[in-house]
N, CA, C and O of each residue as an XYZ file, in Angstrom:
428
protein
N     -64.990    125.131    162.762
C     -65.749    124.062    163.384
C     -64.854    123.392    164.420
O     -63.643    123.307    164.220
N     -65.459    122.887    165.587
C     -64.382    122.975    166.706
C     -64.499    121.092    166.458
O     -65.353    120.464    165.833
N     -63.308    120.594    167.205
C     -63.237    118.808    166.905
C     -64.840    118.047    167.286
O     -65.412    117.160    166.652
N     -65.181    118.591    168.249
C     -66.427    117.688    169.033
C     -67.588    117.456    167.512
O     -68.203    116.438    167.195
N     -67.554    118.899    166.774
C     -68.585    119.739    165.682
C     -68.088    118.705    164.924
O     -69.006    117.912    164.711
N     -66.671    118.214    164.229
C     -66.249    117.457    163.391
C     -66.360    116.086    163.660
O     -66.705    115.197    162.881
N     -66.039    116.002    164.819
C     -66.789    114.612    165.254
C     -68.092    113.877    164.771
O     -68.314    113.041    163.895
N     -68.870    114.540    165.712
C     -70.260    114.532    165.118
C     -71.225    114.825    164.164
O     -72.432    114.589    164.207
N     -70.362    115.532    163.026
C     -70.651    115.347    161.923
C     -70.070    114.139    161.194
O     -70.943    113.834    160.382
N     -69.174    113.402    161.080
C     -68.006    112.601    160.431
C     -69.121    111.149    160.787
O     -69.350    110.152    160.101
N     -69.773    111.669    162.479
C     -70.447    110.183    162.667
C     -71.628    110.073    162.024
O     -72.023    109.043    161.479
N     -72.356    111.366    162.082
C     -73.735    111.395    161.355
C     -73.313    110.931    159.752
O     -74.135    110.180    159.227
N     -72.519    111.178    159.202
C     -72.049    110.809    157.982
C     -71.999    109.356    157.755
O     -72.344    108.863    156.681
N     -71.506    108.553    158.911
C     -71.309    107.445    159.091
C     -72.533    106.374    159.104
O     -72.619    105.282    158.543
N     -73.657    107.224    160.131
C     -74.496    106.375    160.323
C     -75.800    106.360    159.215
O     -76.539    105.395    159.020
N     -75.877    107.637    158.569
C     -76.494    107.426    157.116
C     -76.259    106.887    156.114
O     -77.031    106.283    155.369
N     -75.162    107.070    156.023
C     -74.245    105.726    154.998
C     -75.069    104.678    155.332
O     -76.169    104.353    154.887
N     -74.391    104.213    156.158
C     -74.852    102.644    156.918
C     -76.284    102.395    156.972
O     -76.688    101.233    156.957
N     -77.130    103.428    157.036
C     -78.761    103.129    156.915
C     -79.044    103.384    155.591
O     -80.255    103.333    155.379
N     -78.334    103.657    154.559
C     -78.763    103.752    153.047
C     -78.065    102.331    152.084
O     -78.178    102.104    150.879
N     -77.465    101.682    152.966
C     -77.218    100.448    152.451
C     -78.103     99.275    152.702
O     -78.155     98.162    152.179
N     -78.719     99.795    153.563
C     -79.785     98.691    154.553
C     -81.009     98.787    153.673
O     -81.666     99.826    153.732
N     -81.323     97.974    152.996
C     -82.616     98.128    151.922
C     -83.810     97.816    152.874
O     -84.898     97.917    152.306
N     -83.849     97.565    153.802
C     -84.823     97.091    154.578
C     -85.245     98.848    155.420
O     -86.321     99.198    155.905
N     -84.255     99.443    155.343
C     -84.068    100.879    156.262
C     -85.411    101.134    156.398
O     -85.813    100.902    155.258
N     -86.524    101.512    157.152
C     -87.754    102.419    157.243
C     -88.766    101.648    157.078
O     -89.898    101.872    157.506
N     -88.355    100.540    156.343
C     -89.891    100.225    156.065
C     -90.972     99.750    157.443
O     -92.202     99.769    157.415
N     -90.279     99.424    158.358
C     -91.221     99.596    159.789
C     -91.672    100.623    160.156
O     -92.872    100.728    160.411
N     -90.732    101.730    160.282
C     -91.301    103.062    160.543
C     -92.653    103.580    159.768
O     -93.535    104.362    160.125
N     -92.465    102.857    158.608
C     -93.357    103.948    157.210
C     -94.369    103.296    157.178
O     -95.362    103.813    156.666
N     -94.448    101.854    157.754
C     -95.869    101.434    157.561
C     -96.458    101.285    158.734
O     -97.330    100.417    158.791
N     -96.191    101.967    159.797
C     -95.963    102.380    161.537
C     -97.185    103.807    161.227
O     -98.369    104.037    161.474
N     -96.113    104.450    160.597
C     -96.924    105.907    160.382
C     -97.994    105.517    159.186
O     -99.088    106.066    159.317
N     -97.874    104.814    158.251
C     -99.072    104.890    156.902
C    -100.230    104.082    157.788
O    -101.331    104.266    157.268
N    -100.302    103.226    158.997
C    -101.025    102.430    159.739
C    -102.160    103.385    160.266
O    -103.346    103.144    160.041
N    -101.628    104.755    161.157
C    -101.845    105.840    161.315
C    -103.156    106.457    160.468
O    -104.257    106.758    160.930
N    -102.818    106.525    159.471
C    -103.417    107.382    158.415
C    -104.364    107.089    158.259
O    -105.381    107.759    158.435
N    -104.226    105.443    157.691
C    -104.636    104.367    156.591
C    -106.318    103.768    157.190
O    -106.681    102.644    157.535
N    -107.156    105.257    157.102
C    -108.662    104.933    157.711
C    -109.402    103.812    157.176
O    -110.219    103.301    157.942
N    -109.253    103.212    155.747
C    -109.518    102.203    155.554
C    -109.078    100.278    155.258
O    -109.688     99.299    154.829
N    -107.562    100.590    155.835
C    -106.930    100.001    156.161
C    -106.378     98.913    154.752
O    -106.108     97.732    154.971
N    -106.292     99.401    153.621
C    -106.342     99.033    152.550
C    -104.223     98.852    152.588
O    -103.562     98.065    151.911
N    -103.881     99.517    153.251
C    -102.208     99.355    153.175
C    -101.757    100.619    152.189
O    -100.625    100.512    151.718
N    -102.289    101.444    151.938
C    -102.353    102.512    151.017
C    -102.950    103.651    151.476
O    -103.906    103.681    152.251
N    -102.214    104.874    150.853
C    -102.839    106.270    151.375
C    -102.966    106.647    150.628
O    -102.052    106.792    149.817
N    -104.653    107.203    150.345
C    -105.359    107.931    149.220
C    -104.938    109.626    149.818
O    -104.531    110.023    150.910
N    -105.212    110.223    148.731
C    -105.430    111.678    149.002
C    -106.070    112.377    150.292
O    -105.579    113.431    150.698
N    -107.158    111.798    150.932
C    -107.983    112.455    152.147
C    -107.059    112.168    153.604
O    -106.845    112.667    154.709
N    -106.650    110.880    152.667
C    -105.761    110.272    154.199
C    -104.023    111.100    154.453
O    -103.601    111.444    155.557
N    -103.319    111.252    153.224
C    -102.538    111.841    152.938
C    -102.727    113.245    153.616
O    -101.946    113.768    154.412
N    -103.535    113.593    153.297
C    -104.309    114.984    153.915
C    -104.208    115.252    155.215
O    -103.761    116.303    155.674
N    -104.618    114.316    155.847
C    -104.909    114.212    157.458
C    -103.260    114.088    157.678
O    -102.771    115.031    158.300
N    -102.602    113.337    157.365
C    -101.397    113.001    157.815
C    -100.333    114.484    158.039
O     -99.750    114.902    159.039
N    -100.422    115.076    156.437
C     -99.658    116.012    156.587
C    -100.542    117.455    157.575
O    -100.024    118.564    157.442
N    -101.466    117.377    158.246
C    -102.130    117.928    158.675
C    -101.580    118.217    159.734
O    -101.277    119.333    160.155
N    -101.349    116.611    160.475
C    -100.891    116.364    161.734
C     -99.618    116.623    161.873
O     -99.257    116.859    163.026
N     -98.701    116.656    160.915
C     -97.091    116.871    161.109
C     -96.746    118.371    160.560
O     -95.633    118.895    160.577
N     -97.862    118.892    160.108
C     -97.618    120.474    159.269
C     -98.276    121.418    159.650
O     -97.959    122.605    159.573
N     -99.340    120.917    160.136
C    -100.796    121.828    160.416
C    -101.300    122.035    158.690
O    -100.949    121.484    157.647
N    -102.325    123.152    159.032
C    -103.116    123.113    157.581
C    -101.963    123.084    156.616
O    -100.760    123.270    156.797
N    -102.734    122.770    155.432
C    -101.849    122.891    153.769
C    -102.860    123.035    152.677
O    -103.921    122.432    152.513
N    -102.307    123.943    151.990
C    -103.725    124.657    150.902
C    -103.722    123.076    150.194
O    -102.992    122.124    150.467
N    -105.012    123.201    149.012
C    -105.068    121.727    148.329
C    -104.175    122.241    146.902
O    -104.218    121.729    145.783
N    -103.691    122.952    147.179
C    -102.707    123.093    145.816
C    -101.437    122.325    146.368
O    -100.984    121.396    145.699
N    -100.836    122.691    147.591
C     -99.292    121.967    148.065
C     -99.813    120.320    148.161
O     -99.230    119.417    147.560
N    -100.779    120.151    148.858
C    -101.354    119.089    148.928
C    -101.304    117.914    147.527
O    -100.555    116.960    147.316
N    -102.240    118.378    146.884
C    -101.767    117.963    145.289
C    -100.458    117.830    144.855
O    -100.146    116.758    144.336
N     -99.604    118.736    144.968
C     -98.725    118.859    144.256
C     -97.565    117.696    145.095
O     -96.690    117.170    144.408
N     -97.619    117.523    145.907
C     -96.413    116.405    147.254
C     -97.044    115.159    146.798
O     -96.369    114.236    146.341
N     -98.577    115.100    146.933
C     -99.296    114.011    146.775
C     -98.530    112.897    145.382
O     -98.049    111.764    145.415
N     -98.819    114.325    143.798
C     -98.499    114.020    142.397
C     -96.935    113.473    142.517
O     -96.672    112.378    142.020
N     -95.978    114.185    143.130
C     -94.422    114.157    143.509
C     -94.491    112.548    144.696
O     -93.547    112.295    145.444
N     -95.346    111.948    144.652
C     -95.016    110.540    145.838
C     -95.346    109.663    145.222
O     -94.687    108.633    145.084
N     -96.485    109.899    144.702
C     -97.450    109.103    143.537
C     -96.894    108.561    142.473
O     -97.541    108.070    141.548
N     -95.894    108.603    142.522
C     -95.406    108.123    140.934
C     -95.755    106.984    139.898
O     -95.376    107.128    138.736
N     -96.334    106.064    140.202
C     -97.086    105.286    139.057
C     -98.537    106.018    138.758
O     -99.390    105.752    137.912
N     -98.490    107.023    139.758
C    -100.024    107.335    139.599
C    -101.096    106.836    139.699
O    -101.822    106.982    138.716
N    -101.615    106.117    140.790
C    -101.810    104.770    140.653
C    -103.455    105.862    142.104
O    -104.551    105.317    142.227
N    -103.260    106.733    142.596
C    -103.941    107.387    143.065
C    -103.795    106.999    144.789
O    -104.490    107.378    145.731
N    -102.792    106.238    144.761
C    -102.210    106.087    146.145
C    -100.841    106.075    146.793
O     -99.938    105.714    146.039
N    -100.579    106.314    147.725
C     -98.902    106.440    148.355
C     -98.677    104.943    148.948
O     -99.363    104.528    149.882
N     -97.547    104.084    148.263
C     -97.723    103.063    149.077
C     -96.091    103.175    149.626
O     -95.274    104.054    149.350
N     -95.912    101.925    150.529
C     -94.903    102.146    151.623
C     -93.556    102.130    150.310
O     -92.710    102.832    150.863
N     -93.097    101.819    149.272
C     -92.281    101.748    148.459
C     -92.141    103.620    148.092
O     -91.071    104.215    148.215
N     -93.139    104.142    147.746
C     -93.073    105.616    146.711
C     -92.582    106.219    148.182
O     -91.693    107.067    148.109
N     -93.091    105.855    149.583
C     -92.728    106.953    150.391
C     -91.125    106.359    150.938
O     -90.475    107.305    151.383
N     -90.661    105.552    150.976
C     -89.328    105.241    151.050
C     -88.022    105.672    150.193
O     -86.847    105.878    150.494
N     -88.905    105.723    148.761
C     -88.057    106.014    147.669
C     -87.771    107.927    148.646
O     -86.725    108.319    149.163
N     -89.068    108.648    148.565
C     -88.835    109.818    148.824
C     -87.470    110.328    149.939
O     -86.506    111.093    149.913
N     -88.153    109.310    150.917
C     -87.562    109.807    152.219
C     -85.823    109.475    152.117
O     -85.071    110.209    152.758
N     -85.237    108.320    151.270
C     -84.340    107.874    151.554
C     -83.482    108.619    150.162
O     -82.278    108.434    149.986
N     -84.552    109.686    149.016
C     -83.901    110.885    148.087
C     -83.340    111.937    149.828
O     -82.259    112.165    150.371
N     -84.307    112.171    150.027
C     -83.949    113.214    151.035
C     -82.944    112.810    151.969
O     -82.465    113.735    152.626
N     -82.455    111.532    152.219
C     -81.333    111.433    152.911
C     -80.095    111.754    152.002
O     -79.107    112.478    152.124
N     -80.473    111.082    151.239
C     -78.979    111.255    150.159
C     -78.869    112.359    149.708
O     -77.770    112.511    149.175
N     -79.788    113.605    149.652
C     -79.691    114.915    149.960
C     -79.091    115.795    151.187
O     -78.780    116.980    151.068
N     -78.985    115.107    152.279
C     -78.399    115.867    153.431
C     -77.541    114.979    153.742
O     -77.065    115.201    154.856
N     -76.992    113.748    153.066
C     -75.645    113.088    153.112
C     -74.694    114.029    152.459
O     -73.745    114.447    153.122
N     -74.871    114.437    151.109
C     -74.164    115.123    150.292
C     -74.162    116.424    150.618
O     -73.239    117.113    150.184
N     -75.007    116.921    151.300
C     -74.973    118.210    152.069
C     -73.593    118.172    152.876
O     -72.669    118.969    152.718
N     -73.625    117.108    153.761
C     -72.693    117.237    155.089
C     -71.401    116.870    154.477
O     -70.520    117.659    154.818
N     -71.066    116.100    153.827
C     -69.659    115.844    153.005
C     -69.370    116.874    152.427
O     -68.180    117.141    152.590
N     -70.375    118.226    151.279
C     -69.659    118.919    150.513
C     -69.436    120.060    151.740
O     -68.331    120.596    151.818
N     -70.411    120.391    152.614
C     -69.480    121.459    153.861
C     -68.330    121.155    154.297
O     -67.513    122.000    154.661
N     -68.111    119.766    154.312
C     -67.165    119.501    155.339
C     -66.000    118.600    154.514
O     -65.396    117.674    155.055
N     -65.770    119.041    153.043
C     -64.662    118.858    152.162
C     -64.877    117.140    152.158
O     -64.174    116.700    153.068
N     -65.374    116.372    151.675
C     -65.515    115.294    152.238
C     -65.887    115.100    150.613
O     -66.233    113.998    150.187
């Protein structure tokens, strides 16, 4: 990996850190995009709306994957995605490609 490669990894490292301490991190973005969705404007995304969303960022998705991301966001089960379950997700998946970039890069 050449210095510039180490560089810019060391910073991306840096600046996820720094946005996973920020408890506030996303929640503009997420209720930016759930605003989007949210056809009945309830502050919540049911299943149809969920639907449409990943539609638009995936193209089609059988109703089995559908279900199954939906059940995996849903976690009180409560039959909706609210801006908390999709933050929890998104900010697992950072701390997934935080620990990605540290264990490549001996860190």
């Amino acid at each position: 990996m050449s210095d510039i490669e180490t560089a810019d990894t060391a910073l991306m490292i840096q600046v996820l850190e720094r946005l996973l301490k920020d408890e506030n991190f996303l929640d503009d973005e997420i209720k930016k995009e759930m605003n989007q969705f949210d056809s009945d404007g309830n502050h919540k995304i049911d299943r149809a709306e969920f639907k449409s969303m990943l539609n638009s960022y995936l193209g089609s998705i059988s109703e089995d994957e559908l279900g199954e991301l939906f059940e995996d966001i849903d976690k009180d089960q409560s039959g909706f995605i609210e801006v908390c379950e999709l933050k929890k997700v998104l900010r697992n998946q950072i701390n997934i490609e935080l620990s990605r970039l540290k264990k490549e890069n001996g860190m």
